[in-house]
N, C-alpha and C positions, 0 to 999 in steps of 0.2 A: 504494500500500500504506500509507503515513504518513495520508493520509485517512480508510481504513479501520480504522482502529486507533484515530484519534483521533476517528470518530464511535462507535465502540466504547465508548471508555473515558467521554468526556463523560455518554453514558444510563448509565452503572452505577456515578459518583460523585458526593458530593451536591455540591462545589464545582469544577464543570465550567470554570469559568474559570481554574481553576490549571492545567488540561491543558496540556502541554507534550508535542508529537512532534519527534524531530529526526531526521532521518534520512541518514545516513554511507557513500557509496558509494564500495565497495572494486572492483577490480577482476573478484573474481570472487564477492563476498558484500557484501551490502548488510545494516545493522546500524542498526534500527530502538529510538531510544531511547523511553521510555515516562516524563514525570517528572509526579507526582501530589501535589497537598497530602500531608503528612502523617496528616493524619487518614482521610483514603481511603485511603491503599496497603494497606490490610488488606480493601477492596474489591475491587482491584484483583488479588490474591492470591486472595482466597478459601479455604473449607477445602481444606485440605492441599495446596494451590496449583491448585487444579481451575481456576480461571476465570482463571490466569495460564496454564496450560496449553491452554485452549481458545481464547484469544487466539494461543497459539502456531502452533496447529495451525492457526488460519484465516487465518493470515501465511502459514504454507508451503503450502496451499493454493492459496492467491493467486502467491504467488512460481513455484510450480511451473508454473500456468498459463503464466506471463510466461518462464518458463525461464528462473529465474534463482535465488539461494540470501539468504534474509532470515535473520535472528536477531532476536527480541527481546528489549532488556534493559529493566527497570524501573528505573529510577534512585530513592533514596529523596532 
C-alpha cells in the first residue's frame, strides 16, 4: 500500500523527489504517512480536498482487499 501511494503522489507533484511514505503498523490499523515539499501539498489536497480524498478511498480499497484497516495522513 506505501508503494501505491507513493507512485500516486510522485505523477501529481512537480518535485517528486521530496516524496516521503512512511508507513506505521499498529496492531489492528496501519497509518500511512504522506510528506510532500511544500509547495505541492496544495496538489496533493486539491479542491476542497477531492484528490486527498480519492487517495483515501484507493488506500481503503486496497486495504480492504488485504483485510486489513489503513489511514492516510498528509504530513505538511
Amino acid at each position: 500500500m506505501k508503494e501505491m501511494i507513493e507512485i500516486i503522489a510522485r505523477a501529481l507533484v512537480d518535485q517528486p523527489d521530496a516524496v516521503s511514505v512512511t508507513e506505521i503498523n499498529g496492531s489492528h490499523t496501519s497509518i500511512v504517512e504522506l510528506s510532500v515539499a511544500k509547495e505541492d501539498i496544495g496538489k496533493i489536497i486539491g479542491k476542497q480536498g477531492r484528490t486527498a480524498d480519492a487517495l483515501r478511498t484507493l488506500l481503503n480499497a486496497a486495504a480492504s482487499k488485504a483485510k486489513t484497516h489503513s489511514l492516510l495522513e498528509i504530513i505538511e
